[in-house]
Backbone as numpy.savetxt, mean C-alpha at the origin, in Angstrom:
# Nx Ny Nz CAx CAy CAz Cx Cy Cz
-11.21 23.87 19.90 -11.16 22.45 19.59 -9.71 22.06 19.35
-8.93 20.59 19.84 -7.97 20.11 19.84 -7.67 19.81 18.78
-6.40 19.97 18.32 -6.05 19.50 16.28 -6.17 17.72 16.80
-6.34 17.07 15.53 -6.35 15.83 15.45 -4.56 15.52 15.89
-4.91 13.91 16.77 -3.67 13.08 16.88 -3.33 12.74 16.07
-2.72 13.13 14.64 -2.00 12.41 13.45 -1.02 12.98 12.97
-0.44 12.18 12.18 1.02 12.65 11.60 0.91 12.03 10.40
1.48 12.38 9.37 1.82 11.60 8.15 3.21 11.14 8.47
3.78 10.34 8.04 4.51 9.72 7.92 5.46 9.42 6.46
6.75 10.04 6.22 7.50 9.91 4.70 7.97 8.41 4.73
8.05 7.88 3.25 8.18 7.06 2.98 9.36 7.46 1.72
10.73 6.88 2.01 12.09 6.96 1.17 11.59 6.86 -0.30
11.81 7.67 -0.84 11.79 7.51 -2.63 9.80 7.63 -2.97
9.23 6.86 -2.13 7.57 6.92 -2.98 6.73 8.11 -2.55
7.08 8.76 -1.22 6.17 10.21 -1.24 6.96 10.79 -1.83
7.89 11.11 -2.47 8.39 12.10 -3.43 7.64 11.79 -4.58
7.61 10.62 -5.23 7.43 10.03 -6.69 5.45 10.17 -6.68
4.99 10.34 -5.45 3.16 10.86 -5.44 3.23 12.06 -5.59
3.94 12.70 -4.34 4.32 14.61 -5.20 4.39 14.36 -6.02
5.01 14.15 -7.13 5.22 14.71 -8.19 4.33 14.20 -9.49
3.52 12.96 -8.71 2.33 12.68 -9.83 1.59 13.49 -9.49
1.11 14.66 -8.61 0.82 15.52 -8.20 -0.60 15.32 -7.46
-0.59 14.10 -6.70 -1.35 13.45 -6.08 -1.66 13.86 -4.78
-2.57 14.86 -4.56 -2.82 15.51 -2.66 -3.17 14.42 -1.88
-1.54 13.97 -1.43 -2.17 12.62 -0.35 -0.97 12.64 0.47
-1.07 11.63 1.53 0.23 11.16 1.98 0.33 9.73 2.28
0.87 8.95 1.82 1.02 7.66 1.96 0.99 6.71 3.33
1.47 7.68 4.27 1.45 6.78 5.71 0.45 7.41 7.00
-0.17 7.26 7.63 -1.10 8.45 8.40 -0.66 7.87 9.42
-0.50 8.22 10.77 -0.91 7.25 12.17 -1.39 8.06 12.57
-2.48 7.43 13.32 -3.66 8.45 14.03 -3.62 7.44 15.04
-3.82 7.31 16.52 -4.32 6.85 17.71 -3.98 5.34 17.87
-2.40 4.87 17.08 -2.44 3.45 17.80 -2.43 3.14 15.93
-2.87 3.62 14.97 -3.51 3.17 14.10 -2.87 3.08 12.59
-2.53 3.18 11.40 -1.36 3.26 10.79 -2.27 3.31 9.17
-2.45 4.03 8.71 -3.22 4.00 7.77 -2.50 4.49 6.25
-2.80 3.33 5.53 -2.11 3.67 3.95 -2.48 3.61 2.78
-2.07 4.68 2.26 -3.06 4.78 0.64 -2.62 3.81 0.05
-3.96 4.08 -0.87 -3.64 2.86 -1.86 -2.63 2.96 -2.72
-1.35 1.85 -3.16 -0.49 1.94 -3.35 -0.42 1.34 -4.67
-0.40 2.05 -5.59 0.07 1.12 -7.53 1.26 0.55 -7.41
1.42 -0.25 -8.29 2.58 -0.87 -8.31 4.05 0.50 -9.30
4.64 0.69 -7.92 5.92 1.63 -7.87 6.99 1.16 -7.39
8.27 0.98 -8.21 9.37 0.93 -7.65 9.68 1.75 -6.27
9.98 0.36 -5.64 10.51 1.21 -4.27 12.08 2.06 -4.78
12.60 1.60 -5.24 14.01 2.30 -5.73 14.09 3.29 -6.30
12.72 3.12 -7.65 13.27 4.73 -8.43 12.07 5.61 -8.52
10.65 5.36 -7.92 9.53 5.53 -7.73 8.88 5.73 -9.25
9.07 4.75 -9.74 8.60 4.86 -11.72 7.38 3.76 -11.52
6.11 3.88 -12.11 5.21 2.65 -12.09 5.70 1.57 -12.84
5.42 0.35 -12.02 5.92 -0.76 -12.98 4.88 -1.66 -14.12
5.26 -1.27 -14.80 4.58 -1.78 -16.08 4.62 -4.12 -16.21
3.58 -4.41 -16.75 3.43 -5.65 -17.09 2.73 -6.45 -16.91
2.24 -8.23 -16.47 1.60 -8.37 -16.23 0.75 -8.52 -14.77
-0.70 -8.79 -13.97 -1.28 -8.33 -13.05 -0.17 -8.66 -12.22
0.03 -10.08 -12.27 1.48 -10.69 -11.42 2.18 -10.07 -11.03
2.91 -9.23 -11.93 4.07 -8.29 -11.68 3.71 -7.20 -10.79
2.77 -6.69 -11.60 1.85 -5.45 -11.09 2.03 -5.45 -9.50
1.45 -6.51 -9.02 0.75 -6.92 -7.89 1.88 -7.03 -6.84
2.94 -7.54 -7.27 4.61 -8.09 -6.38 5.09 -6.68 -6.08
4.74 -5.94 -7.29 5.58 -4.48 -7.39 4.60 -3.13 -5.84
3.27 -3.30 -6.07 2.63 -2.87 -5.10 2.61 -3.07 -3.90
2.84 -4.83 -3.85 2.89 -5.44 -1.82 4.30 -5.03 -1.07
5.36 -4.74 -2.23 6.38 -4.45 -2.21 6.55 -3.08 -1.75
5.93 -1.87 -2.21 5.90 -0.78 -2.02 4.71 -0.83 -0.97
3.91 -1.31 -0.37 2.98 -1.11 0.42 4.37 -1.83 1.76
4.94 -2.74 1.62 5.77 -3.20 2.86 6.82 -1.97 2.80
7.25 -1.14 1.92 8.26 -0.29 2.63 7.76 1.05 3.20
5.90 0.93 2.43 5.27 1.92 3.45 5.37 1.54 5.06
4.53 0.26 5.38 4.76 -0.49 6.93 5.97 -0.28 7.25
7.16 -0.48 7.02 8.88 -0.31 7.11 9.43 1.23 7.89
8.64 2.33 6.93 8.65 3.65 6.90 8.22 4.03 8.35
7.20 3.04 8.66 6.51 3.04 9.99 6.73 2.21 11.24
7.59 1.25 10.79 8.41 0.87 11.81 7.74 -0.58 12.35
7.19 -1.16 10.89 6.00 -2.15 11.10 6.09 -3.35 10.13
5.40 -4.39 10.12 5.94 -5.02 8.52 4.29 -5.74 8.43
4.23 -6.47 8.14 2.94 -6.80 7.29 2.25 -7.97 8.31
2.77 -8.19 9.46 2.30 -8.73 10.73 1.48 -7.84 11.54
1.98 -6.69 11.33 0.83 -5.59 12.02 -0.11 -5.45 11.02
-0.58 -5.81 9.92 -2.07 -5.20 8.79 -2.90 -6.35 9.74
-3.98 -5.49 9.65 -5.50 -5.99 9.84 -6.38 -6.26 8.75
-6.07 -5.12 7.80 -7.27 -5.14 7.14 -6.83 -5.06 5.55
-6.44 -5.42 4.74 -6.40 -4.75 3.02 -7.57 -4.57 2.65
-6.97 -3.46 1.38 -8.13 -3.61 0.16 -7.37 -3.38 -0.98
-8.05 -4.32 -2.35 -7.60 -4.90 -3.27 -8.36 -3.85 -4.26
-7.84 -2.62 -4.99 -8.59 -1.97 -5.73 -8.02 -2.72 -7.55
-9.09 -3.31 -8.36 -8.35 -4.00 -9.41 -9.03 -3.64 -10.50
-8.24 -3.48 -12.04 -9.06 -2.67 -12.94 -10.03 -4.01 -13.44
-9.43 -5.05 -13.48 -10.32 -6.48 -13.90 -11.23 -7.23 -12.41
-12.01 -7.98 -12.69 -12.54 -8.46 -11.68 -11.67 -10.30 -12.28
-11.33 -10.45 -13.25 -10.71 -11.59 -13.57 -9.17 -11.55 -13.36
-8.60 -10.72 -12.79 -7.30 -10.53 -12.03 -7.23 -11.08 -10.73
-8.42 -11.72 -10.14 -8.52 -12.30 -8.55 -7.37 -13.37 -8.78
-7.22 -14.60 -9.16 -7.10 -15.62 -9.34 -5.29 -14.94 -8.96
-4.78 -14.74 -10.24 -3.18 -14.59 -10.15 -2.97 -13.31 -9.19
-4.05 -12.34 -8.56 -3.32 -11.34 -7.75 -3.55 -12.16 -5.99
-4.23 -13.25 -6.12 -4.55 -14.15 -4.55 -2.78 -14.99 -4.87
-2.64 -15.41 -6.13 -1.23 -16.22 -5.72 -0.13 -15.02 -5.26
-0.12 -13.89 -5.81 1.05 -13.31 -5.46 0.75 -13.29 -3.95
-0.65 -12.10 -3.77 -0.45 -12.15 -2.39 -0.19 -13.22 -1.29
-0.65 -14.15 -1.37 0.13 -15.72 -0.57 1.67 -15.35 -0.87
2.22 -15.12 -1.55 3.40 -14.94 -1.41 3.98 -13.87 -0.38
3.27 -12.93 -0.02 3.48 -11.78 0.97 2.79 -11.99 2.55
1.62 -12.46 1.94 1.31 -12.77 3.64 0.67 -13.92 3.79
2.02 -14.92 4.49 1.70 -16.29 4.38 1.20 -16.68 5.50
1.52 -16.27 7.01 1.33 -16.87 8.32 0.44 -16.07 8.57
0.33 -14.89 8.41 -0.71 -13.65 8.78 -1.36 -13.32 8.17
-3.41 -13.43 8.37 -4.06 -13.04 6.56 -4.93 -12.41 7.19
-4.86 -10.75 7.15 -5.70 -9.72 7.15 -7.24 -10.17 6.75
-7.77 -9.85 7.64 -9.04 -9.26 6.77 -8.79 -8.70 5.18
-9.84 -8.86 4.04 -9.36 -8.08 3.11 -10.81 -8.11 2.18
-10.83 -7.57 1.51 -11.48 -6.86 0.15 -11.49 -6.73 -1.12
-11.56 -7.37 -1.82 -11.42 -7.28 -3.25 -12.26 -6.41 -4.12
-11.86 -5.33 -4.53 -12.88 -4.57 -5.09 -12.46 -4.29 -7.09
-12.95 -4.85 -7.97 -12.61 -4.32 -9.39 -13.38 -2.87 -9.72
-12.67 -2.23 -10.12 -13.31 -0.62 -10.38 -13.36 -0.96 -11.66
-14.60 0.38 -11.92 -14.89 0.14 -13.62 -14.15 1.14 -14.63
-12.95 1.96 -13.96 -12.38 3.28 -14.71 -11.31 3.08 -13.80
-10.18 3.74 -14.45 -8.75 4.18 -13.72 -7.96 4.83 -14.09
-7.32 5.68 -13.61 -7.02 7.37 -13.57 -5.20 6.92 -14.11
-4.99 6.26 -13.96 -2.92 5.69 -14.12 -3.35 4.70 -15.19
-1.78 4.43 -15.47 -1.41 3.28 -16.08 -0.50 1.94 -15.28
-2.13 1.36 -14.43 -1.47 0.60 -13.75 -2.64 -0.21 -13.84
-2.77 -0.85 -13.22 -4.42 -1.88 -12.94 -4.69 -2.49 -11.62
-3.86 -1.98 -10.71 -4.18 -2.40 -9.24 -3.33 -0.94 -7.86
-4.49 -1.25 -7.14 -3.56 -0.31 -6.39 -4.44 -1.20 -4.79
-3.14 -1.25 -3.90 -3.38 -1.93 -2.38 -3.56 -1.37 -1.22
-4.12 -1.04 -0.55 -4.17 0.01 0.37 -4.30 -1.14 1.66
-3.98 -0.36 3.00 -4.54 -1.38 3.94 -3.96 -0.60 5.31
-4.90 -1.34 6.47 -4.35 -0.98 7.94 -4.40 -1.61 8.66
-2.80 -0.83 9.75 -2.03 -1.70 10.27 -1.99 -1.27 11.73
-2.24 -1.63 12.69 -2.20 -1.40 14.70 -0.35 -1.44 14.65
-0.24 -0.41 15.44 1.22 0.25 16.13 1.64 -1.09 16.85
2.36 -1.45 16.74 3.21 -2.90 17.43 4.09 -2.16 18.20
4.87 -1.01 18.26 5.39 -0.78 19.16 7.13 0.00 18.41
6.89 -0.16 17.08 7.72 -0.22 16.14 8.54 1.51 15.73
9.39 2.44 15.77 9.56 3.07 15.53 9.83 3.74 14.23
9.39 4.98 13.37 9.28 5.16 12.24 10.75 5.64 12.29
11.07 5.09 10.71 12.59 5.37 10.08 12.49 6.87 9.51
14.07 7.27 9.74 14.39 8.94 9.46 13.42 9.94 10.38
């Protein structure tokens, strides 16, 4: 049997900062055309530290680190199809829909809002989502 068409894909500063939360994952997948990304807490793209405060913040700090995942891949947030919104409140919709309008204004994925009833970090949202190969080449 043929190994699977995929690759993970590194992402500058945040697959180091998941190593070392000691998280068995990899942040960027492409499989067949296809671009697939974990769900992403709100992490400094710069120093990969979670960012603490309110959902608002939370939320800017995650779309942020989910676009330098797409980036990593040679893609930006015109290629997502699909999000999903993992949130520790179900009353976080309201201010985490304004941020996201702020990220994807001309282009609006399919998406998902899901509030979980437990969470493993000290964060309260994490974004995951996928994105079709535009044609874009991955950085490093």
């Amino acid at each position: 049997m043929a190994a699977p068409d995929f690759r993970a894909i590194e992402v500058p500063v945040l697959s180091q900062a998941i190593r070392d939360l000691g998280v068995p994952l990899s942040l960027v997948v492409e499989a067949r055309g296809f671009l697939f990304i974990s769900g992403i807490p709100p992490i400094d793209v710069a120093t990969g530290q979670i960012v603490s405060g309110d959902i608002a913040t939370q939320c800017n700090a995650a779309l942020k680190a989910l676009k330098a995942c797409l980036e990593a891949a040679g893609e930006t947030f015109e290629s997502v199809v699909s999000t999903k919104i993992y949130a520790a409140n179900a009353g976080h919709y309201a201010a985490v829909n304004a941020v996201y309008r702020e990220h994807f204004q001309r282009h609006l994925p399919a998406r998902t809002f899901i509030a979980v009833g437990s969470w493993p970090g000290a964060f309260d949202l994490e974004i995951e989502c996928v994105a079709v190969r535009t044609g874009g080449e991955p950085r490093g």
